[in-house]
N, C-alpha and C positions, 0 to 999 in steps of 0.2 A: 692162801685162801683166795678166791675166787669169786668177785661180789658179781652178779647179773646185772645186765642194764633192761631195761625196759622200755617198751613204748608208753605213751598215756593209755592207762586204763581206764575207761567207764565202768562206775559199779553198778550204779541205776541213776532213770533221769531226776536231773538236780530239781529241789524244792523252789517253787513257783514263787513261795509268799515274800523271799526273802534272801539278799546274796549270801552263796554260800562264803566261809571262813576258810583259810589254806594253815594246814602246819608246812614249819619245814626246818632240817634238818642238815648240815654237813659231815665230812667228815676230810682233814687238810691236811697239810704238808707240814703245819705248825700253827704258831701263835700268831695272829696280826698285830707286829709292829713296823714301825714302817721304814726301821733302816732293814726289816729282812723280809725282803720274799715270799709270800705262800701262795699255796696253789689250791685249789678244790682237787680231790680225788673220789667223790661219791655226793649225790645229792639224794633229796628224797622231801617230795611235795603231795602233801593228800591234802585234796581237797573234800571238806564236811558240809553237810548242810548245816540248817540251825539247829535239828534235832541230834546234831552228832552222830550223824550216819555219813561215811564214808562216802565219794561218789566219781571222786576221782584220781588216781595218781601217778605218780611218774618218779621214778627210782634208777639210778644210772650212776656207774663209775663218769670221771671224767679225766681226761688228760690234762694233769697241772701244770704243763712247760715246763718243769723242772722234777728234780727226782728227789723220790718222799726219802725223805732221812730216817736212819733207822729207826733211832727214837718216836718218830710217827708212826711208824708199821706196825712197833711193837704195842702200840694202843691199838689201833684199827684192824691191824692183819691185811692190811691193803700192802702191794708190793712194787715196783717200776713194773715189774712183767705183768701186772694184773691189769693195769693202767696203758700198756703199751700203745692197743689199735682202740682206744677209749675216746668214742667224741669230745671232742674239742669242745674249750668255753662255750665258743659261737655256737655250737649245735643244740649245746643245754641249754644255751639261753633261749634258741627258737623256741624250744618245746615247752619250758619252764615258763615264759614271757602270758600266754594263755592263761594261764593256771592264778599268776597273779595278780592279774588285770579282773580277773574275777572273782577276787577276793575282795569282800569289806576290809580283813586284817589278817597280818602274818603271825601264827603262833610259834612262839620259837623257844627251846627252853634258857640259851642264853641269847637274845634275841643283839645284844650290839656286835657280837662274836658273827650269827649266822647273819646279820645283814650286813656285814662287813663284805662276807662271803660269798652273799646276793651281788654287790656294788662289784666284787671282783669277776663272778659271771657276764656281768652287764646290767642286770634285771635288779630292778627298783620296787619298794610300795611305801607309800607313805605311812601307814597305820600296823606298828608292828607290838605283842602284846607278849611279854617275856614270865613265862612259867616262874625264872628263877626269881624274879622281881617278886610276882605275883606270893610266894612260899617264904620269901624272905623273914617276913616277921613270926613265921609257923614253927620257924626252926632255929629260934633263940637270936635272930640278929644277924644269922652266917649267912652267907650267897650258897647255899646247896645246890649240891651236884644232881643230875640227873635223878641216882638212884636212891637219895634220899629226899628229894622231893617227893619221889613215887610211895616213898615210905609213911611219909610222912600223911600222904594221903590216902593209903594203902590198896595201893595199889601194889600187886604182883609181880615182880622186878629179877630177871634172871641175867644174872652175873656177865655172864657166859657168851649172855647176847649184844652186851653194852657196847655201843662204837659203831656200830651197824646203821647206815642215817636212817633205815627204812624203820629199824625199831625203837629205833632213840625215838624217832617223829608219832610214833602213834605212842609210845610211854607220853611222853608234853602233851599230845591230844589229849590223854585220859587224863592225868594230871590239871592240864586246864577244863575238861570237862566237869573233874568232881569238885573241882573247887568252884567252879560256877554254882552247880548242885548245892553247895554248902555255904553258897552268900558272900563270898570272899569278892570283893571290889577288883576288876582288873584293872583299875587305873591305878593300883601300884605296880602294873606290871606295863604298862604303856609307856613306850620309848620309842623316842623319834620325834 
């Protein structure tokens, strides 16, 4: 499998009244612990205004210094050859570093996991706002997964797509958008 990298996308110009919000998404070489290793192998950053319109993003493989273990692949479908001529940290970071900087907050849907994955990029934000936090009490007490968050707030969720950072990230957008919609407090989902 073959993920695309991209340059930053403009969708239309960003809303005046108010800083836009950024989701953002990975997809790694493993778990962050810290006697092992991991590496970024895809990111993916859209930036929203406050109406929840899209405006800008940026989606890219990345070269993790190291080679994804099978057990990784077989989630993501990311492979060493897909990764091969894939800009490097520092490359993402440039392009990614924008995007952040102009964000009020990072939406993530396990937000200590991807800003782990930010810190290992380079790139920082203070204010990060976790779907999975946010859903936690929705779904009996359990830390939910992606696609049961989306269920949970029914949102539309195919199988098939999961692992992908570009569609994991807009699943967490809609997810934290309908649950804004529906009154849910994000300060159980504020971390950091």
């Amino acid at each position: 499998m073959t993920k695309q990298t991209s340059a930053p996308k403009r969708k239309h110009s960003p809303a005046a009244t108010s800083k836009p919000w950024l989701v953002f998404d990975t997809e790694t070489t493993g778990i962050w612990h810290k006697h092992e290793p991991v590496g970024v192998v895809q990111v993916a950053a859209i930036l929203f205004d406050e109406n929840g319109n899209e405006i800008e993003e940026f989606i890219s493989l990345v070269h993790p210094e190291r080679s994804i273990p099978l057990d990784a692949s077989s989630i993501h479908g990311i492979r060493d050859k897909d990764v091969k001529n894939a800009p490097s940290r520092r490359e993402v970071a440039k392009a990614l570093r924008p995007l952040f900087k102009r964000a009020r907050f990072v939406v993530a849907h396990n937000a200590p996991f991807d800003a782990y994955a930010a810190d290992w990029l380079g790139i920082s934000h203070e204010s990060w706002v976790c779907t999975m936090g946010m859903t936690h009490s929705l779904v009996g007490g359990k830390w939910p997964r992606l696609d049961e968050a989306a269920e949970v707030c029914s949102i539309e969720f195919d199988p098939d797509l999961m692992h992908d950072a570009a569609y994991d990230a807009r699943i967490a957008a809609q997810i934290y958008l309908s649950l804004k919609a529906d009154g849910v407090d994000d300060h159980g989902g504020f971390w950091r």
